[in-house]
N, C-alpha and C positions, 0 to 999 in steps of 0.2 A: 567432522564438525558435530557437534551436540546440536539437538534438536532444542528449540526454543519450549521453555517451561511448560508453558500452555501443552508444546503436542503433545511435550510427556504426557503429563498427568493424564489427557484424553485416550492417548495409546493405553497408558497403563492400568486404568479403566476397563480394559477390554473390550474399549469399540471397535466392532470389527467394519469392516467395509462392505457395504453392504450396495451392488454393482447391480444398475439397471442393465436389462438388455435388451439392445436395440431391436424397435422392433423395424418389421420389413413393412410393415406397414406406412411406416412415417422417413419423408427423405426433403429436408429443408431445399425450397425450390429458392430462395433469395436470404441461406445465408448472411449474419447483421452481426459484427459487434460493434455495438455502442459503447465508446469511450466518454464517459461522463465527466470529460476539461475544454480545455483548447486542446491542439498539436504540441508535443513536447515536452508534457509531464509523464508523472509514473502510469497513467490508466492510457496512453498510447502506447505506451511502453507494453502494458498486460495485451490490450491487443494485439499489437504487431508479435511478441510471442507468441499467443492465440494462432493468427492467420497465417505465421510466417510455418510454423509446426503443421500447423494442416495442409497445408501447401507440400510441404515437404516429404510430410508422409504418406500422401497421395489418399487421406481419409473421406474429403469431399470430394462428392462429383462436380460440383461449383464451388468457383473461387469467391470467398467469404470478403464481405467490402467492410468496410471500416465506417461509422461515423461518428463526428464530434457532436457533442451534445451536454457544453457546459452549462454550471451553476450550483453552488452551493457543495464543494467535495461529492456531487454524486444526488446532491439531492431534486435537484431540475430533472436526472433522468429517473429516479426510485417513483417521482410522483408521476413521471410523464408513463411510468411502465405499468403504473397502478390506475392512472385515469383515460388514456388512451388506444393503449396496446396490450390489453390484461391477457388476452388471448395469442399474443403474437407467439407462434412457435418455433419460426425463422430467427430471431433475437435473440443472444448470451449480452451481458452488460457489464461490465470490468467494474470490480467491486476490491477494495485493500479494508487494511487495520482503520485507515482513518474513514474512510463510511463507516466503518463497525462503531466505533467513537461518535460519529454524530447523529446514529440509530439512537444510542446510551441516551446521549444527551436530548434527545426527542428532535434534532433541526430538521429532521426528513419532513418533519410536519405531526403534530400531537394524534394526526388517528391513524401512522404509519408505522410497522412496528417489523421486528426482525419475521412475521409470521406475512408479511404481506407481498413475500418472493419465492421461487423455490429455487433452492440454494444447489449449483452445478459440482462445481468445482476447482480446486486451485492447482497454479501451474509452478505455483514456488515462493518464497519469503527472499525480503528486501531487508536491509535494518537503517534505522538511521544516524544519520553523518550530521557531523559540523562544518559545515562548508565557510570556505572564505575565499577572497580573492589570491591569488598567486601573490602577490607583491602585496601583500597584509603583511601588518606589525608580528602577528604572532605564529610563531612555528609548532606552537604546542597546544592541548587545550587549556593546560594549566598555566601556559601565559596568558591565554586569554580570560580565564576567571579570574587571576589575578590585576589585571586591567579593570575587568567589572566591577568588581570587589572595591578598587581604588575611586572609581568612577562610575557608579550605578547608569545614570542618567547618559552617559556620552556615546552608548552603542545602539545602532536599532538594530532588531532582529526584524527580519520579513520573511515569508515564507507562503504557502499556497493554501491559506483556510486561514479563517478567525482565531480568534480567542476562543479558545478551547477545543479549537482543532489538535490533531497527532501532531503539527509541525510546532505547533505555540506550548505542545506539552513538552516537546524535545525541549526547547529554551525554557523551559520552567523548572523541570529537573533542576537546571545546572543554576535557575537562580535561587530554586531552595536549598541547594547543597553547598550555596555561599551564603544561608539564612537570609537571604531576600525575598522578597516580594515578590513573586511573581507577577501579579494583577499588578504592579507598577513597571514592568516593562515595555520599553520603547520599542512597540508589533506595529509593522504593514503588514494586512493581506493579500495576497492577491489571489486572482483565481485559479492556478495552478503552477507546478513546478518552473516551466518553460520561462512564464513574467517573473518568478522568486530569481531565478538564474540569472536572466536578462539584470535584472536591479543590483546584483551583487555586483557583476561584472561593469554594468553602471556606476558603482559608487552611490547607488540612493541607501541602499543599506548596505551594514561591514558583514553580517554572519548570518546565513542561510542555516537554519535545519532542517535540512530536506533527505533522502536517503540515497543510498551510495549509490544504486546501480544507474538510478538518472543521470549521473554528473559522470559517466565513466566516460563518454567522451571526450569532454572538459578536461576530466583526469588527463585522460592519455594528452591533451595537443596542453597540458601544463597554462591550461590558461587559471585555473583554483586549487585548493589544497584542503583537503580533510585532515581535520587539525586530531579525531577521535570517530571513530564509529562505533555505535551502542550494540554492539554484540557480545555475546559471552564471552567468546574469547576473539582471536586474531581471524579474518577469515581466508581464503585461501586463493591461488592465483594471482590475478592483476591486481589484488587489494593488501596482498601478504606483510606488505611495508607498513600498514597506516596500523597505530597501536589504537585498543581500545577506549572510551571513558576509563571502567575498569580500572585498567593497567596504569593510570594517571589518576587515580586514587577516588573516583566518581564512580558511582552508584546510579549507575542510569543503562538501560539494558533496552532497547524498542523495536524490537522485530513487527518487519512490515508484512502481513501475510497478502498476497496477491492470489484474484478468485474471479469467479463468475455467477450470477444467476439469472434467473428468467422471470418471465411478468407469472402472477399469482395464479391465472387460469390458466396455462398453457393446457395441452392437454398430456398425458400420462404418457400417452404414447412418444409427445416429441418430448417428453422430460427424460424418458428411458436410453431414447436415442441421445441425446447431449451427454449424458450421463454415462455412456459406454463410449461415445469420442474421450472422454476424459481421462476414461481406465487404460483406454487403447492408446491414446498418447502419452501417458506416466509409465508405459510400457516400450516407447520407440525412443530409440538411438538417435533420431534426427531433431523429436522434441528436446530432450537431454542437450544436444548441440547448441541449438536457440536459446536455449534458457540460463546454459551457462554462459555462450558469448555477449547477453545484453547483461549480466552480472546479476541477477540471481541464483538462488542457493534452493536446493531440495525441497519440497514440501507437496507431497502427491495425496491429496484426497479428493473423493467425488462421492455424490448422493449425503447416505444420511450420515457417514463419516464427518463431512465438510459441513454440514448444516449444525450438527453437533459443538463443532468446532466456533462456526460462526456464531453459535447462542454463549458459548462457555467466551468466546472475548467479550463482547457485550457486556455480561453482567461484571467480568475485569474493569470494564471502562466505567461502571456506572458508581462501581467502589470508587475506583481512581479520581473521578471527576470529584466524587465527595469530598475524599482527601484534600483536591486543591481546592473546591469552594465552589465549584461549579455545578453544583446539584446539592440540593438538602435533602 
């Protein structure tokens, strides 16, 4: 599988990876990851990755608890990490593409900026899917353009973040690639993947863009159907059936990158240690297993590799947002 644009150019760059080492000094007595939704979106998803690999790999001497801690794609916990717990060193906080997106956009809050975390590490990339109910009209994505095209106004999209979220960008591609409007589409938000799901399945909305490895459950019990997923090309395994945008003659590409970081004070010492759990699991057979059964794909950086990484999407999203109107 090709690596998504972005890593190239940062690999090809010659960023090399640059690997804290743990020190023996510092050993997390209560273990946190904070998942910044409800139960049942993608950043439960990145934790239970997270916990279920360290678990597995036998790296903690405590078993790492999970909490939920929604609001705003992430942004209830970037402020709660910054005004409450700056120092928390027991704390990683499941961070994707769409925080990196409403960094761009400043919704963390105007004095909060990508320099106000330090940046862990990711356990793998997601892309995103056009999701629809099983027993929907269309089998293609190009039946379904061709319906919108016919009928602007008759479909809502809903999905887990505003206007101008990663998910309201997926439905915006496809309505600039039939010269629509964007900013004229019929969007619910909700507050994460788990309620977008629920509504499709519902019938309050027809077309979810949410990303694929969330709905692999769905997938398998055939309760919905990804009509396109925005990856370069096909991807492999339990997804190998579903053809791209791409391939169906759309120009629309959105790799999900999935990550972690820590509040801004931590101290060096438990940054170093998180920072070599990260090396040390992009290295084990049993993380690899997790990662490919909840349907993520490859993407191993940690320290200032991933920090790297995290500034060079940002300033991508802050172009992007221009483009559609959402930033001058």
């Amino acid at each position: 599988m090709k690596l998504h644009s972005l890593t190239k150019a940062l690999l090809g760059a010659g960023l090399l990876m640059m690997t804290g080492t743990a020190s023996a000094e510092f050993t997390p007595d209560k273990p946190e990851c904070i998942a910044p939704a409800k139960p049942g979106g993608g950043f439960d998803l990145t934790c239970r990755i997270l916990t279920n690999s360290l678990d597995k790999s036998g790296l903690l001497n405590e078993p790492m608890r999970v909490t939920f801690m929604p609001g705003g794609v992430g942004a209830v916990a970037y402020t709660h990490m910054n005004s409450n717990r700056r120092e928390d060193n027991n704390a990683v906080v499941a961070f994707s593409s769409g925080s990196s997106l409403n960094l761009a956009l400043s919704k963390f809050g105007r004095d909060l900026g990508v320099d106000d975390a330090r940046w862990v590490g990711s356990i793998g990339t997601d892309y995103g899917a056009i999701i629809v109910k099983a027993d929907a009209p269309w089998q293609s994505l190009e039946e379904l353009a061709a319906d919108l095209k016919a009928n602007p106004n008759k479909l809502v999209f809903g999905a887990g973040g505003t206007v101008g979220s990663q998910d309201w960008m997926k439905a915006a591609f496809l309505y600039r690639s039939l010269g629509l409007d964007p900013r004229a589409m019929r969007y619910v938000a909700y507050e994460g993947g788990g309620d977008a799901m629920a509504a499709v399945l519902g019938n309050h909305i027809q077309v979810y863009p949410g990303d694929v490895s969330e709905i692999k459950g769905q997938l398998d019990a055939g309760i919905v159907r990804v009509l396109a997923v925005m990856a370069p090309e096909r991807l492999e395994g339990d997804f190998a059936g579903i053809p791209t945008a791409t391939e169906q003659g759309f120009d629309m590409e959105w790799p999900i990158m999935r990550g972690f970081y820590m509040a801004p004070d931590v101290s060096d010492e438990a940054y170093d240690y998180w920072v070599q759990q990260f090396n040390e699991l992009h290295q084990n057979d049993a993380f690899a297993q997790v990662r490919d059964h909840q349907g993520l794909f490859p993407l191993s950086m940690s320290g200032a590799e991933y920090e790297a990484y995290v500034k060079a999407e940002i300033e991508k999203f802050q172009n992007l947002s221009r483009e559609m109107g959402l930033l001058r």
